[in-house]
N, CA, C and O of each residue as an XYZ file, in Angstrom:
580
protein
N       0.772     13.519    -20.614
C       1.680     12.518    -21.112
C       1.913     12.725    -22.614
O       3.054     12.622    -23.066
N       0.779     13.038    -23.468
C       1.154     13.642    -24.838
C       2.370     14.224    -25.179
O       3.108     13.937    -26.121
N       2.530     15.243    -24.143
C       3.450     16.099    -25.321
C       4.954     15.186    -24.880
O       5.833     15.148    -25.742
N       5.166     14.582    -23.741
C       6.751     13.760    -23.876
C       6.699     12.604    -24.635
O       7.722     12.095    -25.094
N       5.562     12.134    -24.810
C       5.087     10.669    -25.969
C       5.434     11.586    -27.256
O       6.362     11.053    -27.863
N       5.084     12.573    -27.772
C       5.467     13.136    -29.057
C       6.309     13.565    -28.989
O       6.606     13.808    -30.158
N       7.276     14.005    -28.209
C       8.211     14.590    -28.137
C       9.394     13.590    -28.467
O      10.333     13.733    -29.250
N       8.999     12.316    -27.461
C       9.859     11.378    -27.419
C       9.867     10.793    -29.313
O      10.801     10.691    -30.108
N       8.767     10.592    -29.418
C       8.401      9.881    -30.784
C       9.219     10.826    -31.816
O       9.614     10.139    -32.758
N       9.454     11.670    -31.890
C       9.701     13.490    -32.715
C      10.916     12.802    -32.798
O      11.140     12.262    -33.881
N      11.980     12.662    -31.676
C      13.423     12.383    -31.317
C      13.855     11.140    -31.835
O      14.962     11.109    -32.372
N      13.090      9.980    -31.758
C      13.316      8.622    -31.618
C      12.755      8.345    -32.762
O      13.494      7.899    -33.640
N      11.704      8.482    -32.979
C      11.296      7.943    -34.142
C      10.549      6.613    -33.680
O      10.058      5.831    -34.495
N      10.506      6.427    -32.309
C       9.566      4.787    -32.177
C       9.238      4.943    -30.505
O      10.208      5.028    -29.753
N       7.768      4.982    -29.899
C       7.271      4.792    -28.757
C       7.633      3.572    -27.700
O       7.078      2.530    -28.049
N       8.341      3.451    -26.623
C       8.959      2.585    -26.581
C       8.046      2.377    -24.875
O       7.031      3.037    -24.654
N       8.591      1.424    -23.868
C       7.984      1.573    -22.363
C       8.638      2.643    -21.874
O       7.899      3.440    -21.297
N      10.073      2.996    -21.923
C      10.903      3.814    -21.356
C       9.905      4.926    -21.409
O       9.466      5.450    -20.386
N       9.586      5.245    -22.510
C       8.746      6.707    -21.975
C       7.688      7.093    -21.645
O       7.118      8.170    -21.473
N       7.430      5.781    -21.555
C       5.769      6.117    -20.893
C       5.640      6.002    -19.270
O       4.982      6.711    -18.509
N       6.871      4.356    -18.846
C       7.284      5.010    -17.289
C       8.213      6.003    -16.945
O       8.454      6.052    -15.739
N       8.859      6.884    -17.724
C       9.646      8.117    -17.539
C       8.500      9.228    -17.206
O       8.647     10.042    -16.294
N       7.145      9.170    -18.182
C       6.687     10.510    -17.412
C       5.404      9.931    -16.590
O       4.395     10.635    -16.556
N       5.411      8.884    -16.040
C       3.919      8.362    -15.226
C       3.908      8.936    -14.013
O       2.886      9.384    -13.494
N       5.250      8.958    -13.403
C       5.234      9.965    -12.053
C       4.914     11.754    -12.029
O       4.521     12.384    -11.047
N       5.229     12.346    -13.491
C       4.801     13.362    -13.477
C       3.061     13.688    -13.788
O       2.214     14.412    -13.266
N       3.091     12.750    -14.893
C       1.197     12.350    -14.842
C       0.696     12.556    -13.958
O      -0.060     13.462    -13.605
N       1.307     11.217    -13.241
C      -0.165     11.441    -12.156
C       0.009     12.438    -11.103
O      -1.078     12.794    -10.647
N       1.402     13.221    -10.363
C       1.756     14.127     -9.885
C       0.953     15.706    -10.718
O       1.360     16.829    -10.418
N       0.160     15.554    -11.431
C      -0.426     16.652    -12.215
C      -1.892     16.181    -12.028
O      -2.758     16.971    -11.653
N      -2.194     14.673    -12.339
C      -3.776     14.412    -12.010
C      -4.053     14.919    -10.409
O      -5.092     15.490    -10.078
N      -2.874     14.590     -9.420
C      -3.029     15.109     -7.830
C      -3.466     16.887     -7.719
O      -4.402     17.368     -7.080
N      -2.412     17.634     -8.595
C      -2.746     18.918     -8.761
C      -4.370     19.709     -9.227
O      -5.019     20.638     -8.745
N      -4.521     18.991    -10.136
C      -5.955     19.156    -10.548
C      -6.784     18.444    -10.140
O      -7.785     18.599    -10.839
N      -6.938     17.758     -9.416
C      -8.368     16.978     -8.201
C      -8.055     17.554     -7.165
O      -8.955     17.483     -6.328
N      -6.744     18.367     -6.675
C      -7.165     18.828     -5.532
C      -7.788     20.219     -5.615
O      -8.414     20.651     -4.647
N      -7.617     21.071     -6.933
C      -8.584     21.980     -8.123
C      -9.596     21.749     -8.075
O     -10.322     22.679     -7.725
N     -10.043     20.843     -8.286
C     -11.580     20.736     -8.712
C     -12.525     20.252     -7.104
O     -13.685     20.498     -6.772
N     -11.771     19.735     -6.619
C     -12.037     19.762     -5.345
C     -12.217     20.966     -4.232
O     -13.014     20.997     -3.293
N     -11.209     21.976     -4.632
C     -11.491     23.472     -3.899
C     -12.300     23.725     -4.509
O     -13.275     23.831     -3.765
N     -12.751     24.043     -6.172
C     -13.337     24.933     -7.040
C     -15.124     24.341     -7.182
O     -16.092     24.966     -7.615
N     -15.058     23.037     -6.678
C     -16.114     21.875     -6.528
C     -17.427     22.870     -6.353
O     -18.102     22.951     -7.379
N     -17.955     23.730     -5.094
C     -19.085     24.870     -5.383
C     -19.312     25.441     -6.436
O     -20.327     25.195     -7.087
N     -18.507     26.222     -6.768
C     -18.618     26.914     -8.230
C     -19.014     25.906     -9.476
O     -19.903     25.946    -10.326
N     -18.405     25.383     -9.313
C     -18.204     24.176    -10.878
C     -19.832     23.935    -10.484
O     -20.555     24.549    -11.268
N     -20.557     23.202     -9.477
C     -22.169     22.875     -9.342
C     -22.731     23.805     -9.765
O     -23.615     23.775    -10.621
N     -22.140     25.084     -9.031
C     -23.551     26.444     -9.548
C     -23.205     27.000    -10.678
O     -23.779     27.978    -11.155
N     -22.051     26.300    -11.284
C     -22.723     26.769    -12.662
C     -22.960     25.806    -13.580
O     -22.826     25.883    -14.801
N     -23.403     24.687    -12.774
C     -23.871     23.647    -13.702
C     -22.660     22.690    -14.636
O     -23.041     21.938    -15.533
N     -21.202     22.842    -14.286
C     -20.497     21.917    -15.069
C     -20.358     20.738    -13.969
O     -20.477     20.918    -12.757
N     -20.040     19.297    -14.701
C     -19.568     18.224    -14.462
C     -18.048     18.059    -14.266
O     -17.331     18.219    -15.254
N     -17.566     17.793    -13.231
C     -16.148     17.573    -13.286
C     -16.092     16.099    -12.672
O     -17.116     15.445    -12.471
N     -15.237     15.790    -12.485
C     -14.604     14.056    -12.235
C     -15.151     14.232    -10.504
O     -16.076     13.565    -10.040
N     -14.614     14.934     -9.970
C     -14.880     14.989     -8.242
C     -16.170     14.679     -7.711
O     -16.461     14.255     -6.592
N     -17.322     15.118     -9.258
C     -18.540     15.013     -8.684
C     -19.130     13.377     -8.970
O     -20.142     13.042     -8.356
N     -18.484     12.406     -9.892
C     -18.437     11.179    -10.376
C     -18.982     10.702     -8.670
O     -20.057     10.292     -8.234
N     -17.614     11.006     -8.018
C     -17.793      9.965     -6.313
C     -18.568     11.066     -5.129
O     -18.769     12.276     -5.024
N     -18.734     10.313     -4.660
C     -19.251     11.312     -2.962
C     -18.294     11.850     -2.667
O     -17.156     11.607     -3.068
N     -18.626     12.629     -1.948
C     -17.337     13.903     -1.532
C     -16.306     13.456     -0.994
O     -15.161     13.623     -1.413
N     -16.746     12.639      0.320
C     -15.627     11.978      1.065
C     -14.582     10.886      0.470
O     -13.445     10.591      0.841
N     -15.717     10.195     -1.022
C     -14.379      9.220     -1.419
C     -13.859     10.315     -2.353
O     -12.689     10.065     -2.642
N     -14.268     11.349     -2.885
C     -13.235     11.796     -3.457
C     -12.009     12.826     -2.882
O     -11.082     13.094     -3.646
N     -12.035     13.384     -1.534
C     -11.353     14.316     -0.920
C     -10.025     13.047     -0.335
O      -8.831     12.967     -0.622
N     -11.069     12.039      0.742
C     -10.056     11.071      1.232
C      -9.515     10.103      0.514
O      -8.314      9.855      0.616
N     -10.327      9.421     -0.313
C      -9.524      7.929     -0.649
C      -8.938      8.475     -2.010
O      -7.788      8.055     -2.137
N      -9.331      9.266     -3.072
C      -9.143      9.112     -3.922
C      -7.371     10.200     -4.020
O      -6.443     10.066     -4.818
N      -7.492     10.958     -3.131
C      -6.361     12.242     -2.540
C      -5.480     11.324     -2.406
O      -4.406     11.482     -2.986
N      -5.705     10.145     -1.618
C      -4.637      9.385     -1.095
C      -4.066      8.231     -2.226
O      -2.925      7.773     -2.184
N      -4.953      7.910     -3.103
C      -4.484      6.569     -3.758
C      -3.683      7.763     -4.733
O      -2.670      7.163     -5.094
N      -3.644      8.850     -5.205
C      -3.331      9.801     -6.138
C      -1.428      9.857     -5.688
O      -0.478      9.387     -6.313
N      -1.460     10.642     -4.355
C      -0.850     10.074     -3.637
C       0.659      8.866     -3.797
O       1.865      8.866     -4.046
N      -0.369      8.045     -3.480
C       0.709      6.467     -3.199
C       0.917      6.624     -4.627
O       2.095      6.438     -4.934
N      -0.051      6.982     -5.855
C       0.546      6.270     -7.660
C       1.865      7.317     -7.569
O       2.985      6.847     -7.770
N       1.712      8.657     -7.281
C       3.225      9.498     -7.713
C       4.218      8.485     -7.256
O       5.045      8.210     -8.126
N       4.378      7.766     -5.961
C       5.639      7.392     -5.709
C       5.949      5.843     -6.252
O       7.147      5.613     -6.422
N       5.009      4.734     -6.552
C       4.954      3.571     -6.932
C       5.493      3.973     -8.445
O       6.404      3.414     -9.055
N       4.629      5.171     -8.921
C       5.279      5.272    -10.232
C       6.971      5.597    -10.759
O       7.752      5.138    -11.593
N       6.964      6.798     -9.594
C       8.488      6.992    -10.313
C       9.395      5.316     -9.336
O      10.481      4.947     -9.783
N       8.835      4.623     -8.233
C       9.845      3.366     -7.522
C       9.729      2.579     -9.397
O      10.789      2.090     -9.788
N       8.679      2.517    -10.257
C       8.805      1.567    -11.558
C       9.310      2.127    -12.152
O      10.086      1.574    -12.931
N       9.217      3.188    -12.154
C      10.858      3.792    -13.321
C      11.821      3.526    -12.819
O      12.413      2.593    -13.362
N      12.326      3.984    -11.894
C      13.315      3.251    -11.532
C      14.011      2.092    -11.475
O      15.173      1.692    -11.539
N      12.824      1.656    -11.324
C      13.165      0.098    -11.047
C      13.412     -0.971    -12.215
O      13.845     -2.122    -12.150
N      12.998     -0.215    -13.286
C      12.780     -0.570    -14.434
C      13.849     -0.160    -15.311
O      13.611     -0.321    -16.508
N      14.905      0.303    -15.023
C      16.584      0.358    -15.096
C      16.519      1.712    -16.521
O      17.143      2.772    -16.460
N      15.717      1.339    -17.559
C      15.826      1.928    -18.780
C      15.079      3.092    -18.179
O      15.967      3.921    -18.380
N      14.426      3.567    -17.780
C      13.261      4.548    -17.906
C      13.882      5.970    -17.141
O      14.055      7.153    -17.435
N      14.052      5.257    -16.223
C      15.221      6.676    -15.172
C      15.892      6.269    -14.240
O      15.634      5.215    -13.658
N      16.884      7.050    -13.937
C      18.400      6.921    -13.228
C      17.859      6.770    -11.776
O      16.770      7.183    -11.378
N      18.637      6.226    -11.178
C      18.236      6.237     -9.795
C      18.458      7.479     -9.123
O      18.058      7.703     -7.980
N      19.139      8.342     -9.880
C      19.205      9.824     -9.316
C      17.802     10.685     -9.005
O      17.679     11.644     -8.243
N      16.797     10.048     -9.824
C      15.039     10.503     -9.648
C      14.754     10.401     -7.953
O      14.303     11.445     -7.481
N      14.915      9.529     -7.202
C      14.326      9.210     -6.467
C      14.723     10.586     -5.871
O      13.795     11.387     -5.981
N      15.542     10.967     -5.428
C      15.629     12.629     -5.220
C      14.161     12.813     -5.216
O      13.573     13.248     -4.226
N      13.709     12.564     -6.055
C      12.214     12.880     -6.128
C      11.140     12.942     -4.758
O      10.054     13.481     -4.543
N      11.827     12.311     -4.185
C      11.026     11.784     -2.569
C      10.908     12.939     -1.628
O      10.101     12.958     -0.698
N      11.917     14.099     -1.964
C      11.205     15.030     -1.424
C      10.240     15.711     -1.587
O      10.001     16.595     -0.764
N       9.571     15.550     -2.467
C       8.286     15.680     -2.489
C       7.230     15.212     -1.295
O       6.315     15.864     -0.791
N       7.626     13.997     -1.047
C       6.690     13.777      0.140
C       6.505     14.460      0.782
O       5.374     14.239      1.214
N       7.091     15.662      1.426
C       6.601     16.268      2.898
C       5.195     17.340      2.207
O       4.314     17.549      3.041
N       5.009     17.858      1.086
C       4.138     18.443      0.346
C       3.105     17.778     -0.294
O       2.085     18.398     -0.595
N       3.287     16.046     -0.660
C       1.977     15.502     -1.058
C       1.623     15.125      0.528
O       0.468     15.456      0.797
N       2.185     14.643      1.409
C       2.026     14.192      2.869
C       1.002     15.407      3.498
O       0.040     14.867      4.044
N       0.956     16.498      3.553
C       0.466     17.895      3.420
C      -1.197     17.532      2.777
O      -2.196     17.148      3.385
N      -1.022     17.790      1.525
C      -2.030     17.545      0.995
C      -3.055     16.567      1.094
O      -4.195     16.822      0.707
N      -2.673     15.226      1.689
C      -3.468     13.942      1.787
C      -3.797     14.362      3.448
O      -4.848     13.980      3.963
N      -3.110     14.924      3.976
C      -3.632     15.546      5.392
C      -4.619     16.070      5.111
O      -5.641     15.387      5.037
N      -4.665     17.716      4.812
C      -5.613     18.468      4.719
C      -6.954     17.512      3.767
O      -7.919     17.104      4.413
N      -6.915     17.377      3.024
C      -7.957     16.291      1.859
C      -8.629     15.331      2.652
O      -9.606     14.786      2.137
N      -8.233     14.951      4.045
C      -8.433     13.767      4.577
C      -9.772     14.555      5.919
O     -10.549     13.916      6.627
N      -9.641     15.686      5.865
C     -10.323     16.286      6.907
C     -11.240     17.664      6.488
O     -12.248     18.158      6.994
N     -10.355     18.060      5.257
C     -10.962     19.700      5.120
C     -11.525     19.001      3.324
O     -11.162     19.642      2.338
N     -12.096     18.141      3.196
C     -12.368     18.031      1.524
C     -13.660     18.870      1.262
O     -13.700     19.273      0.099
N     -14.714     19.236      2.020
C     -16.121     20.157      2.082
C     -15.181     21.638      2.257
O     -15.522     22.399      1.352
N     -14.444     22.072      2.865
C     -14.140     23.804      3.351
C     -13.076     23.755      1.769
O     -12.302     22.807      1.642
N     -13.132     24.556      0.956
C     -12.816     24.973     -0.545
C     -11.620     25.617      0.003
O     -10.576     25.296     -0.564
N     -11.488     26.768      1.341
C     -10.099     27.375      1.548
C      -9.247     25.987      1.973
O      -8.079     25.757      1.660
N      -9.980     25.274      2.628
C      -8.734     24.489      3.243
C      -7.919     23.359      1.604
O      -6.715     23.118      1.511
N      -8.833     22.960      0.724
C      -8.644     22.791     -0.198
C      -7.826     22.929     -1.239
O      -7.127     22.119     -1.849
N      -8.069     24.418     -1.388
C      -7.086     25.624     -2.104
C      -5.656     25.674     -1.379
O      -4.572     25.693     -1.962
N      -5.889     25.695      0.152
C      -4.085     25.348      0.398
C      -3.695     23.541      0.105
O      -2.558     23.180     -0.196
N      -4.497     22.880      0.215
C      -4.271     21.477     -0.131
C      -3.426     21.435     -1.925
O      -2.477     20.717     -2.242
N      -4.198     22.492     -2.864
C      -3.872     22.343     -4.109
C      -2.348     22.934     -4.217
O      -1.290     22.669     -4.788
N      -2.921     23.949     -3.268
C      -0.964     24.770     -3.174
C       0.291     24.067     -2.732
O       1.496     24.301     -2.814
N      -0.551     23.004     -2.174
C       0.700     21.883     -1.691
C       1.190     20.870     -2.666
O       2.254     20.268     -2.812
N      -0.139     20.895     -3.380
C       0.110     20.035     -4.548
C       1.091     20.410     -5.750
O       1.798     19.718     -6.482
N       0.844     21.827     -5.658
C       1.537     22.339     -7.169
C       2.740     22.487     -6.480
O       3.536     22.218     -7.379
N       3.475     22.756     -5.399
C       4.260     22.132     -4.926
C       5.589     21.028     -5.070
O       6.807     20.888     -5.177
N       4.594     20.553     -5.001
C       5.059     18.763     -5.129
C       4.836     18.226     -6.637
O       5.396     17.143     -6.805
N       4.234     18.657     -7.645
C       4.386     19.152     -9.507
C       5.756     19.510     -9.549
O       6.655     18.854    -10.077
N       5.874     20.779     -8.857
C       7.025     21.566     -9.743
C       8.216     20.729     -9.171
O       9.031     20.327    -10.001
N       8.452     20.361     -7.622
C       9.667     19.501     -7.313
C       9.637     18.132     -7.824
O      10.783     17.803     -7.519
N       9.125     17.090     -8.394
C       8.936     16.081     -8.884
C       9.274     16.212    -10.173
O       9.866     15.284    -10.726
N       8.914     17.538    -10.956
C       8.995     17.664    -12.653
C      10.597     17.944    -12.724
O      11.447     17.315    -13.355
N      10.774     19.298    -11.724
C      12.629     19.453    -11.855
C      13.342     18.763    -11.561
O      14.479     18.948    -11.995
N      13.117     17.684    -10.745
C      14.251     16.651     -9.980
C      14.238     15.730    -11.454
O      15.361     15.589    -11.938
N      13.277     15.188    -12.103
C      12.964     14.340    -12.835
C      13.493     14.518    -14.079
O      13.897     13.567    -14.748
N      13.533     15.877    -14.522
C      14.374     16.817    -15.744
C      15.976     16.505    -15.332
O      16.692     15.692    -15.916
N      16.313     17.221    -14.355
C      17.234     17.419    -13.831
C      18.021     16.002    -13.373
O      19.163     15.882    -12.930
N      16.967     14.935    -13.648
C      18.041     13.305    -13.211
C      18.656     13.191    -14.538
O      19.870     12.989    -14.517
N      18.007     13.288    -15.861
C      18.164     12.862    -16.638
C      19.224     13.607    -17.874
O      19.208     13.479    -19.098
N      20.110     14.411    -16.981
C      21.399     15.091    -17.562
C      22.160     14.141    -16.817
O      23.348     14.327    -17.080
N      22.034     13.364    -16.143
C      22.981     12.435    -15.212
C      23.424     11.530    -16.306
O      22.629     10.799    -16.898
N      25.060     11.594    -16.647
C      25.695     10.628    -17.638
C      25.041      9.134    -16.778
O      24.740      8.989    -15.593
N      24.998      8.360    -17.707
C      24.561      6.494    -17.787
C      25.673      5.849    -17.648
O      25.679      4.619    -17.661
């Protein structure tokens, strides 16, 4: 969220809500990408002794519940931008195709969160659903007002 908060601030000259619900759907669409990371990479990261967030919860709340609430925030977030008239065009919601790729991911996460390959395609679904959420979201916001 930094660099569009400075970016925005750089341009504007003043931090406003608009831009903080303009990039919350890509946020957390990037926190999904990297927990489902650390979640494949989860063995390694133990044997070599680092701490990551995944290991905070038990495996299962972090593969199932936490995959899924990750999930539901991408789309609640960009429905409050939206909804929230200033922040982004209703042309975002485009954005919703994303679902069939986070839908993917909260599958696999929901069953394969212990097997690291099944994981690793879970993350591939994720980055996925990053890159179509970030371009639709770029790409709303050439839309004349």
């Amino acid at each position: 969220m930094l660099p569009a908060l400075g970016a925005y601030l750089v341009q504007v000259g003043d931090l406003t809500r608009t831009v903080y619900l303009a990039s919350l759907p890509l946020v957390v669409a990037t926190g999904l990408w990297l927990w489902t990371d650390e979640l494949a990479t989860r063995e390694r990261d133990e044997a070599a002794g680092r701490d990551t967030m995944v290991g905070l919860f038990p495996l299962h709340f972090s593969g199932r519940w936490i995959t899924l609430a990750l999930a539901v925030a991408i789309y609640a977030a960009l429905a409050g931008a939206v909804l929230a008239r200033a922040s982004l065009p209703p042309l975002a919601l485009v954005a919703l195709v994303s679902l069939w790729p986070v839908f993917l991911v909260v599958r696999i996460a929901r069953t394969g969160y212990a097997d690291a390959a099944e994981m690793q395609r879970a993350r591939d679904h994720a980055r996925v659903a990053y890159v179509v959420v970030s371009a639709i979201l770029l790409l709303s916001c050439f839309q004349p007002r």
